[in-house]
C-alpha positions in Angstrom: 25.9 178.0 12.9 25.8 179.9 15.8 28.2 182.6 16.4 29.1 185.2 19.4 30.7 188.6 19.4 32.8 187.8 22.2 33.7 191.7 22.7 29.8 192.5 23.4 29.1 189.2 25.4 32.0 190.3 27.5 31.2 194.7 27.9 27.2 193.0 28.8 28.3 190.3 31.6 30.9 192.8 32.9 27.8 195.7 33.7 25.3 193.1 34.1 23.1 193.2 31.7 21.5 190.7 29.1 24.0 189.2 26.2 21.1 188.0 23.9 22.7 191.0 21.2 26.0 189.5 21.3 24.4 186.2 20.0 21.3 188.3 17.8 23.5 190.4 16.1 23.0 190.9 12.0 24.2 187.9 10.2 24.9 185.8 13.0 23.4 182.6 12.2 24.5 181.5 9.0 22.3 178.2 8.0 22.6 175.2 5.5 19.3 174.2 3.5 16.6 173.8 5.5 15.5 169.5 5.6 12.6 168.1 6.4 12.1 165.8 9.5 10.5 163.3 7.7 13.6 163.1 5.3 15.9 162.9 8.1 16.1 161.0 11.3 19.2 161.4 13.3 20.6 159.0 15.6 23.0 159.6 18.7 26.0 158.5 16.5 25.5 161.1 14.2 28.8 163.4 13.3 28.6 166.9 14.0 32.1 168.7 12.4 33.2 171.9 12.1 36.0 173.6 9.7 37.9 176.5 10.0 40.2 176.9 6.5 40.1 173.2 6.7 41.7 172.5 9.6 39.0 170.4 12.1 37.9 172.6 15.0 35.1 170.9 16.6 34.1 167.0 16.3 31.0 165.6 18.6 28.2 163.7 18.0 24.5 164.5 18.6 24.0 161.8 21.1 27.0 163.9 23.5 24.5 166.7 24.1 23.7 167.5 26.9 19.5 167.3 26.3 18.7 165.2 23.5 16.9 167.1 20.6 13.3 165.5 21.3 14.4 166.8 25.3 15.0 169.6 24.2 12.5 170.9 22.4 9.4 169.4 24.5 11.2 171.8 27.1 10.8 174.3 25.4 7.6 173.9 23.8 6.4 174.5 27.5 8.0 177.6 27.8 7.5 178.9 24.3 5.6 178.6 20.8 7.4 176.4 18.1 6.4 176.4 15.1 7.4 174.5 11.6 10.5 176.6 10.4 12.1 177.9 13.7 15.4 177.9 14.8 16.7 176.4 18.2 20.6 176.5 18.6 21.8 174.4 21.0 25.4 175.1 21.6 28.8 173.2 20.0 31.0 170.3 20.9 34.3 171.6 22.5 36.7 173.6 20.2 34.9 176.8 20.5 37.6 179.4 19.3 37.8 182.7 17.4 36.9 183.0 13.8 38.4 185.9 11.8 37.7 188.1 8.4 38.6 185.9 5.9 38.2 182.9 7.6 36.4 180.3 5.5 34.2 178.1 8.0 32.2 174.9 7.2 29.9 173.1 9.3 28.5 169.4 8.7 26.4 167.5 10.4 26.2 163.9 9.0 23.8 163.3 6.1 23.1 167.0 5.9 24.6 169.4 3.7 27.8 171.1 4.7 27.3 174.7 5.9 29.8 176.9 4.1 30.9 180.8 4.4 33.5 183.1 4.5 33.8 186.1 7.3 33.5 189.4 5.8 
């Protein structure tokens, strides 16, 4: 999951200055188990969902991106070192809105576990 504090993305832009702490901040990206890529081989039609108290916020699938994932990280891999383990988030399909405390969220992406937490 990748999450934004909107208020700090916002006071940054507004004098500026980098936003990377309003997507860095503690807790902010809440993951499912980790697979590995030998065990799982997406395709473009692959379902990438996303629940807020159950009610379906966001709905894509991974071939709608804008880079696809090999893409995406060869581009990177130029710019920076990736190693076995690390993280790249890429972004969501449309339906970006405000989570809240209390909120329970899940996140799927098809034939992966589901992503689940509560804001506290």
């Amino acid at each position: 999951m990748d999450l934004t504090r909107r208020d700090l993305q916002t006071r940054f832009k507004a004098a500026g200055q980098p936003w990377e702490l309003s997507k860095g901040f503690d807790h902010s990206a809440p993951m499912g188990p980790i697979e590995r890529s030998a065990e799982w081989a997406p395709g473009p039609d692959v379902a990438i969902e996303l629940r807020v108290n159950g009610e379906l916020r966001q709905c894509g699938k991974l071939g709608d991106m804008v880079w696809p994932i090999c893409a995406l990280l060869e581009q990177l891999s130029s710019s920076l070192t990736l190693h076995p383990g690390d993280v790249v988030l890429t972004g969501t399909p449309a339906g970006v809105g405000p989570v809240v405390r209390g909120d329970r969220v899940e996140a799927h992406i098809q034939g992966l576990p589901v992503c689940r937490f509560e804001l506290v």
